[in-house]
N, C-alpha and C positions, 0 to 999 in steps of 0.2 A: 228791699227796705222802702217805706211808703213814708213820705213825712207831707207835711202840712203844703200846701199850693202856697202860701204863703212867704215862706222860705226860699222866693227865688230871689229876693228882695234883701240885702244888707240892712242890718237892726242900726245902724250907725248909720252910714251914708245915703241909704235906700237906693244905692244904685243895682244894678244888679249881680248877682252873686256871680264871680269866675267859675269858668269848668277848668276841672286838674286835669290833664293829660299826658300822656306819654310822649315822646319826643315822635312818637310814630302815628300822636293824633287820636291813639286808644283813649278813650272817657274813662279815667283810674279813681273821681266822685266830683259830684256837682252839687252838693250839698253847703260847702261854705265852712266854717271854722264855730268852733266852740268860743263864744264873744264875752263870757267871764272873765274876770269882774266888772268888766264896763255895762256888759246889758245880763239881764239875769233869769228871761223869760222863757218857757218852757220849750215855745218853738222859736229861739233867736237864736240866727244865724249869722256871722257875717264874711266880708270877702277877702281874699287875702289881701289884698292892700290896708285894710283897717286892722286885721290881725296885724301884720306887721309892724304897724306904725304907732296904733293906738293899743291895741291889746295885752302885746305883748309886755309892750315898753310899761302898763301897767303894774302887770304881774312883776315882772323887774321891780317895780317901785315899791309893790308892798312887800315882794321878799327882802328890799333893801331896808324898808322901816322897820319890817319886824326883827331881823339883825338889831338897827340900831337899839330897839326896844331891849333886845335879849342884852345887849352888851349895856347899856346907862341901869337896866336892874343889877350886873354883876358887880359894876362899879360901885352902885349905892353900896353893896352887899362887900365892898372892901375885899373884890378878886382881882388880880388883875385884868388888864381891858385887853393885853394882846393875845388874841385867840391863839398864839403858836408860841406861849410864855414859856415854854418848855423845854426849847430849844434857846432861848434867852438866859435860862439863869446862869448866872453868875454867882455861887456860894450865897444858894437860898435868895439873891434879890434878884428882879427883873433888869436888865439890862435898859429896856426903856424907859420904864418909868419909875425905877427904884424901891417899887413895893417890896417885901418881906415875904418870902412864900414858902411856904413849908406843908408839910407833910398833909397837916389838915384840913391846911388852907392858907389865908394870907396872917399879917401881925402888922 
């Protein structure tokens, strides 16, 4: 696998990228970590201390807004908001929040 001279270098930090290795020292890749969503360029790399800290914690953030998102459209849409309502009803209502749920949806 050949990549760019460039890529020994963090898109984040610019410091330099870690080598993985094996407890016994073996080189298992020295390439650096996929840095989306924070950087978005073809050859960006970065190292694991920025994956960890910053990358990751990212990804977390938009899978947690896009949740939010998914949940405030159900709500508008008059479903209930708790994702596991199902095991809440109570003779057709929500235990939390007292919505009306039925067969085809909420009332």
């Amino acid at each position: 696998m050949t990549l760019a001279n460039d890529m020994t270098t963090c898109c984040i930090c610019k410091k330099y990228i870690d080598v993985q290795k094996t407890p016994d020292g073996e080189i298992l890749w020295r390439f650096g970590h996929n840095p989306a969503p924070v950087m978005d360029g073809p050859n960006d790399r970065c190292c694991s201390h920025c994956n960890s800290t910053v990358v990751v914690p990212k990804r977390l953030s938009n899978l947690f807004d896009k949740s939010v998102e998914i949940v405030a459209q159900i709500v508008d849409d008059k479903v209930c908001e708790h994702l596991d309502y199902e095991s809440t009803l109570d003779g057709g209502r929500c235990n939390d929040c007292g919505l009306v749920l039925t067969e085809e949806g909420t009332q």
